[in-house]
C-alpha positions as CSV (number, residue, x, y, z in Angstrom):
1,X,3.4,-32.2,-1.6
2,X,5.3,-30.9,1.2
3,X,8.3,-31.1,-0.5
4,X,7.3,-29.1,-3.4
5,X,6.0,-26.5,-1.2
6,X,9.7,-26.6,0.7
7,X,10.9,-26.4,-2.6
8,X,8.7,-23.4,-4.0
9,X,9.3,-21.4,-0.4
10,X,12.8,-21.6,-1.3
11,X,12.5,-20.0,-4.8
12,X,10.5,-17.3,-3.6
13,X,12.8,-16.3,-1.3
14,X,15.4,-16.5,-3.6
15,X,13.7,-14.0,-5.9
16,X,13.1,-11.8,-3.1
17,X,16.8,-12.0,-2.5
18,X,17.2,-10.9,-6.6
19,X,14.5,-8.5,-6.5
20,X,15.7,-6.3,-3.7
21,X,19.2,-6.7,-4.8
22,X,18.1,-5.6,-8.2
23,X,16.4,-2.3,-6.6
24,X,19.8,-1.7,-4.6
25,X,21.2,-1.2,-7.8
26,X,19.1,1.9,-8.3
27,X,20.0,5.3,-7.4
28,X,18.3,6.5,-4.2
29,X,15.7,8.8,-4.1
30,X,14.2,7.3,-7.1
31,X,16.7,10.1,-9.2
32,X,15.4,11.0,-12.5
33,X,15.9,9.2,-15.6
34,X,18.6,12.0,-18.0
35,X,17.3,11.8,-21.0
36,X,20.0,12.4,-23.6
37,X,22.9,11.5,-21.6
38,X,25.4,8.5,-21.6
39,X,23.9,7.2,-18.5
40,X,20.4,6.6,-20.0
41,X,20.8,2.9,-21.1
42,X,21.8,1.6,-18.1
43,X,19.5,3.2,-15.9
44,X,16.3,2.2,-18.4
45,X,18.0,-1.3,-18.2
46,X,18.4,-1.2,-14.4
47,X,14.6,-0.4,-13.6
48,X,13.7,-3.2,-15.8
49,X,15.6,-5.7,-14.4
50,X,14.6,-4.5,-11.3
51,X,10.5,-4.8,-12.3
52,X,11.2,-7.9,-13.6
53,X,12.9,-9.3,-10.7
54,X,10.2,-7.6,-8.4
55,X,7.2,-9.4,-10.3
56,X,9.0,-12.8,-10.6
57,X,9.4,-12.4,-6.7
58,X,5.5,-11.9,-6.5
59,X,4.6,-14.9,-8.7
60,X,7.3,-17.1,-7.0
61,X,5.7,-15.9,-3.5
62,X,2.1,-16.7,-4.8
63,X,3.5,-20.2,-6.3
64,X,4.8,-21.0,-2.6
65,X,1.4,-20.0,-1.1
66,X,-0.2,-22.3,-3.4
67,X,1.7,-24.8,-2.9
68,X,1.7,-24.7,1.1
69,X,-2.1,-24.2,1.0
70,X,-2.4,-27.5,-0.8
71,X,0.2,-29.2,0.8
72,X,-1.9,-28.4,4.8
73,X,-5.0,-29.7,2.7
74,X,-3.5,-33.5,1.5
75,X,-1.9,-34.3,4.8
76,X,-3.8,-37.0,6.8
77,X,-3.7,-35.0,9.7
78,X,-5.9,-32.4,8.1
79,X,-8.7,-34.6,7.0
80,X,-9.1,-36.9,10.2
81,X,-9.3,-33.3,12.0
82,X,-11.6,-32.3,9.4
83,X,-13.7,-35.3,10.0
84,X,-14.1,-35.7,13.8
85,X,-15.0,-32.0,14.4
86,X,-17.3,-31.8,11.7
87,X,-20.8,-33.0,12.8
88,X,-24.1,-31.6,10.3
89,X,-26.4,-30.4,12.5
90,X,-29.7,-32.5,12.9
91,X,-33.4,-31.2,13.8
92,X,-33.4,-33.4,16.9
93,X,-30.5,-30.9,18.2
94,X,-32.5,-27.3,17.3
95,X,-35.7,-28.3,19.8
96,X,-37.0,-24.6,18.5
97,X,-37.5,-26.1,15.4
98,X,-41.4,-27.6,14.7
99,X,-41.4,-30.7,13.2
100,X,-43.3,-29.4,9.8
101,X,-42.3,-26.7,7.9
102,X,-44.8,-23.5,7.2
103,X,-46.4,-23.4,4.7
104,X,-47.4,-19.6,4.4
105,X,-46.4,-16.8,5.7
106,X,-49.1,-16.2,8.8
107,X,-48.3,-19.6,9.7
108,X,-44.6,-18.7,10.1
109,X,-45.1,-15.3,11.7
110,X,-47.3,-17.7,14.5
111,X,-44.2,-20.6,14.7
112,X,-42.2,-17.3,15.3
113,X,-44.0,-15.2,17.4
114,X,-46.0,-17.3,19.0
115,X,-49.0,-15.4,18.7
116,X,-51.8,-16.0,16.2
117,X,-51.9,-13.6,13.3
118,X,-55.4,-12.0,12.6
119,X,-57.8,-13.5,10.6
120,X,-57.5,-13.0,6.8
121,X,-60.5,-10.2,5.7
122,X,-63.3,-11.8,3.6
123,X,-64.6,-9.4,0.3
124,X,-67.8,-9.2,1.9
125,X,-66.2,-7.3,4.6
126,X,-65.2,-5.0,2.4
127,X,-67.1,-1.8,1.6
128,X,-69.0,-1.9,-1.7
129,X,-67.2,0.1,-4.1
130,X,-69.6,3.1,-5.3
131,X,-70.5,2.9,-8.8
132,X,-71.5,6.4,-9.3
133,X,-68.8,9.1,-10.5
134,X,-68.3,12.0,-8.4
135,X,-69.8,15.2,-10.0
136,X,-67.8,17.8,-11.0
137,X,-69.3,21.5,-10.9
138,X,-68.0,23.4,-13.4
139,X,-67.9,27.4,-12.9
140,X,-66.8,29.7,-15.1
């Protein structure tokens, strides 16, 4: 894998080395295209070449990243590194955390807080509704 990615790194810079020679070729200043004269041709041809060389740089540079990226991942160094840092926490190591978890929400709010939560209200607590509709007065 590392060799591949040696390899790849290589290309990309080798397109980088075509791209911005291809862009070189161009007239500074980014000078208009003249429509209609004998110059046109090449100067359409030379800014394609030069796009094409440009985006065969970016994929090459993107091929080379992969390639490293997987080459770091497969190399035994990586996963015994990995490994020995890598402990999943346990609920013996959070002492905050109670030993059952809530079930509802008030019993939460109490693990958290540490205060009780007030006492849920009964319907009989409640006010009886009134059954009679208010009167309206009508004037007029």
């Amino acid at each position: 894998m590392a060799a591949t990615a040696d390899r790849k790194s290589t290309a990309s810079e080798d397109a980088w080395t075509r791209a911005r020679s291809a862009l070189d070729r161009l007239p500074e200043g980014g000078e208009p295209i003249k429509v209609g004269h004998h110059s046109e041709g090449r100067h359409r041809n030379a800014i394609a070449k030069a796009d094409t060389a440009m985006r065969k740089s970016v994929e090459a540079s993107t091929d080379a990243t992969h390639a490293q990226a997987r080459a770091d991942a497969s190399s035994p160094r990586a996963t015994t590194t990995h490994k020995a840092t890598s402990t999943p926490p346990t609920p013996r190591s959070r002492p905050e955390q109670t030993t059952s978890h809530p079930t509802s929400l008030k019993s939460a709010t109490r693990s958290r807080t540490g205060k009780p939560c007030a006492p849920p209200r009964s319907r009989a607590a409640r006010p009886p509704a009134t059954t009679a509709a208010p009167s309206r007065r009508v004037t007029g």
